[in-house]
N, C-alpha and C positions, 0 to 999 in steps of 0.2 A: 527566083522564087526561094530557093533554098537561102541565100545572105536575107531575105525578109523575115523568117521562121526565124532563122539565129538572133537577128536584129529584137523579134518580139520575145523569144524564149527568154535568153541572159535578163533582163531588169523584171520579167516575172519571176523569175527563179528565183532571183536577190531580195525581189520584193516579199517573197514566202517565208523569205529569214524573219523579215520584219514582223509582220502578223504573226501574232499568238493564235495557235491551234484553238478552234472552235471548242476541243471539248478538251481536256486534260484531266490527269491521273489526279486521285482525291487524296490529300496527304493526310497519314494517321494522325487523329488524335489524340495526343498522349494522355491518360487517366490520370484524374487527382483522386487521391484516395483521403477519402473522409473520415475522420477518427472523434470518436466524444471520450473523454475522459475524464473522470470526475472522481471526487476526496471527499468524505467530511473530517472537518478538522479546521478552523477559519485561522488557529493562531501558528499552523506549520503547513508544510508541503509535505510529500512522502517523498524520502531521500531516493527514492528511484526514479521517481520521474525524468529528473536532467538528464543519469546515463542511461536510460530508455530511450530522451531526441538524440542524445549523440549517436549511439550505436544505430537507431534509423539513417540518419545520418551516413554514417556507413554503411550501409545496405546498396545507398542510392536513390535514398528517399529525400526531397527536396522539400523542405517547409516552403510553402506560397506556392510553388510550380508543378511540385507531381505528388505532394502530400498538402493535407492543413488539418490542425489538430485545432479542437475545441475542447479547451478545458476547464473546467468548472471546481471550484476550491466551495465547499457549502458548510454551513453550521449545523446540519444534523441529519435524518433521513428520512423525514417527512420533505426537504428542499432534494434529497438525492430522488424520490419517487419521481418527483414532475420533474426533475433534471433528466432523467432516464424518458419518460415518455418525449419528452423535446425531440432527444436526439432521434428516436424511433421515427417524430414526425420529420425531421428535417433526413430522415434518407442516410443516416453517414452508414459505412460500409462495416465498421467495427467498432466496438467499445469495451474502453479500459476501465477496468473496476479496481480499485487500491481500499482493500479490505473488506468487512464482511457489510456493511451498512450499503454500501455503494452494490454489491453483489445482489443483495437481495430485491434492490430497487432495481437493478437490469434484467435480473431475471425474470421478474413478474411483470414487466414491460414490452420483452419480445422474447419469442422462440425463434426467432428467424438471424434477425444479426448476430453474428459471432461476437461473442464476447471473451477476451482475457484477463483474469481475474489476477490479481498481487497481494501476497501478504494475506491469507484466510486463514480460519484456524484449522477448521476440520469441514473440506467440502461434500463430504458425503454426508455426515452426518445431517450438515445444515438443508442437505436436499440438492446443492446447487451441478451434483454431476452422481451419475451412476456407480462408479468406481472410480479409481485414480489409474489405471490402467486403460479402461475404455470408459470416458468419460460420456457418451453416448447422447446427447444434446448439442447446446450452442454454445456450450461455456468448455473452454481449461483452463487452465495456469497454473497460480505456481502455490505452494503452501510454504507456510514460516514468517511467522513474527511470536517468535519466542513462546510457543503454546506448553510451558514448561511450569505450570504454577504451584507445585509440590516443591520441584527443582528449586525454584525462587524464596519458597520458604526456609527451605532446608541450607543456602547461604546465610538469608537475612540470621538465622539464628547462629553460623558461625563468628558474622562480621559482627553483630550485635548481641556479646553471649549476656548482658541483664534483659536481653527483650522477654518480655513478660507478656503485655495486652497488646493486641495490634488493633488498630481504627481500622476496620475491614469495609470499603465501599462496593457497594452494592446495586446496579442499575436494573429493577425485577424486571422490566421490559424487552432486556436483552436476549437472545436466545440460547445465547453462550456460558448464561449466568449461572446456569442449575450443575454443570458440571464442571466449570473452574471455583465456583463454591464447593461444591461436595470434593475435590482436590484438596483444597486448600484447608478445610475442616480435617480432611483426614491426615495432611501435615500437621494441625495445631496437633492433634492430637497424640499425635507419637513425639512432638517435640517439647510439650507440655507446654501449649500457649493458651493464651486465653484471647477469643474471637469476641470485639466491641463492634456489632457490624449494625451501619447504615445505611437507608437507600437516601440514592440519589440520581437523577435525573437531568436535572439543568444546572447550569451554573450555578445561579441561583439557592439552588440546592448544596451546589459543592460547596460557597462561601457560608453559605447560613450556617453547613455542619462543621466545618474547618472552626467558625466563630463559638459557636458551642462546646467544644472542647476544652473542659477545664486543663490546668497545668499540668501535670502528673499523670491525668487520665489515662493517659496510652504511651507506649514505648516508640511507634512505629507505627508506619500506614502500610497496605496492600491494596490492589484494583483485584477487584473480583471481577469484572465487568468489561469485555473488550470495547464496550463501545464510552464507556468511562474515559479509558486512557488512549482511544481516540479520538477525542473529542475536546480531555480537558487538562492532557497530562502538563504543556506547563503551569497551567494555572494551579496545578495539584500539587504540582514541584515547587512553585513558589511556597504557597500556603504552607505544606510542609515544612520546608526551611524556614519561614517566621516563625513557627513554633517549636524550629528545632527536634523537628522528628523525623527518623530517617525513613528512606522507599527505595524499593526493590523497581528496576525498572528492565524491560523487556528490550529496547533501541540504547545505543550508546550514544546515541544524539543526544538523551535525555541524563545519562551519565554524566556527558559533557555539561548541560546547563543548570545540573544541580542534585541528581537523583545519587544516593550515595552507590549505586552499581546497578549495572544490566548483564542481563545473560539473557543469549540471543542470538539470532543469525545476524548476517552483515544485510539490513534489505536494500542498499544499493546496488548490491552486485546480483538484484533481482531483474533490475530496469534492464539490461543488454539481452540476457534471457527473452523476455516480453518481447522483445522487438523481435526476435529472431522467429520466434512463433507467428508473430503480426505479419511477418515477410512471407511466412510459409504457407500461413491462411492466404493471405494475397496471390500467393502461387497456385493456388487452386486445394490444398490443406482443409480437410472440415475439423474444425473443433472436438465433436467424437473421437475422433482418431490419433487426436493428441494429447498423448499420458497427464496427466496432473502430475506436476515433480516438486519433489520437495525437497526442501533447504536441509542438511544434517550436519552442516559444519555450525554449532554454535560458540558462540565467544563471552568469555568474563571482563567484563569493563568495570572499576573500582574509581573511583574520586578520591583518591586521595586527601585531597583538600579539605571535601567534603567532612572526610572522617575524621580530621583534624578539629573541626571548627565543634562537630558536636561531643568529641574527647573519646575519641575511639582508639585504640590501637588494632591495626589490621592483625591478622595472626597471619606469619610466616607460613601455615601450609595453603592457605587462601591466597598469598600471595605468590604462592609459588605456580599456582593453578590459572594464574591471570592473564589475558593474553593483553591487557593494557593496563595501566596505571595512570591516573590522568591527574598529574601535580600540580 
């Protein structure tokens, strides 16, 4: 009896290896974390974007496997509004706003998703957070893109000591407009300038006013208008330089492509920032709770080249104040 039992035991026992247990343990699955991010601006990116994926990247965020980014590049803020409600309908977990058009379109789209904001000028004022210490809603980030437009006049009149009239653009729509105007009015006025200023709104607008400019008319151009010179800075850069009139510019990107100087923060070294707040939201982080910071290292970028072509000589204490020169 007993060699019978052993006989049947041993090849059911072996046989129990084979079978897969009826019921088994349920393997985690790991989260994709869903991101919308969105610009206007159709003829650039925002120089933070890329070190924004990389440093995700470095977190441990995988594009396609445990992260996916939707990102929307748009011509203005009527395409940011329904860009903003998409994302709300499609469920993603966060949204990245890169300036102030894109901010105002996520805002008024959801109270609920967190949103990290890049590059604003003044978020309290504009409404988008309660303080810059306790931001108290669904929005923080980060402030700085050169909100300095006194600062910018008061070069343009070193680098350019015959500037006389400046072609002052004006977008009335913007909300930013009433007091980087009242700024820049109270520069002309202590530096003895005289304000030529136009509105403009669409391209359309920029080329028609660029083409209406007699020869002589003005010394120099200025944006009055943040949504101006995101929307149309190189087209403004260009324009400018066929008529050989110089511009003060806030990105050195735009240094780089033709503006005779910027002064300004660096806003690439905004994108690793972002991410690291995105990771910390994800960590369980509310937006309230995380300060709004802001950019204070800013930098003087000069063109050189530029100032060459339209017979400028830089003056030696401007350039001794420069942290680039671009030959």
């Amino acid at each position: 009896m007993k060699d019978t039992l052993s006989a049947i035991t041993v090849p059911a026992l072996a046989l129990s290896f084979l079978v897969p247990p009826l019921v088994t343990e349920a393997q985690p699955v790991a989260k994709v974390w869903r991101i919308g991010l969105f610009h206007v601006g159709l003829d650039h990116v925002p120089p933070s974007l890329e070190p924004l994926r990389q440093e995700l990247k470095a977190l441990g965020y995988e594009e396609g496997r445990t992260i996916h980014l939707e990102w929307r590049n748009l011509p203005d803020e009527a395409a940011a509004r329904e860009v903003a409600k998409e994302f709300v309908r499609n469920r993603v977990d966060l949204i990245v706003a890169f300036e102030n058009q894109t901010v105002r379109a996520a805002k008024a789209a959801t109270s609920e998703i967190p949103i990290v904001f890049l590059h604003v000028t003044d978020p309290v004022a504009a409404g988008f957070v309660a303080s810059m210490a306790r931001p108290g809603g669904n929005l923080t980030g980060f402030v700085g893109v050169g909100d300095v437009p006194a600062k910018w006049m008061e070069l343009f009149k070193e680098l350019v000591p015959k500037l006389r009239r400046v072609l002052t653009l004006i977008d009335p729509d913007d909300p930013v407009t009433p007091r980087y105007l009242a700024e820049i009015r109270r520069a002309a006025e202590i530096l003895k300038l005289k304000l030529v200023e136009r509105e403009a709104r669409t391209e359309s607008d920029v080329r028609r006013l660029f083409a209406s400019i007699k020869r002589g008319e003005v010394d120099g151009v200025v944006l009055a208008s943040v949504n101006l010179r995101a929307n149309f800075s190189p087209l403004i850069i260009r324009l400018a330089a066929e008529r050989r009139l110089p511009l003060p510019s806030h990105r050195k990107e735009w240094a780089e492509q033709g503006a005779l100087f910027s002064y300004g923060p660096d806003v690439a070294s905004v994108g690793p920032l972002a991410a690291r707040y995105i990771d910390r939201i994800f960590k369980g982080a509310t937006p309230a709770d995380l300060p709004v910071e802001e950019l204070s290292r800013y930098e003087l970028v000069i063109n050189s080249k530029v100032a060459k072509a339209l017979g400028l000589t830089i003056p030696q204490s401007v350039l001794l104040r420069a942290n680039q020169i671009i030959e």
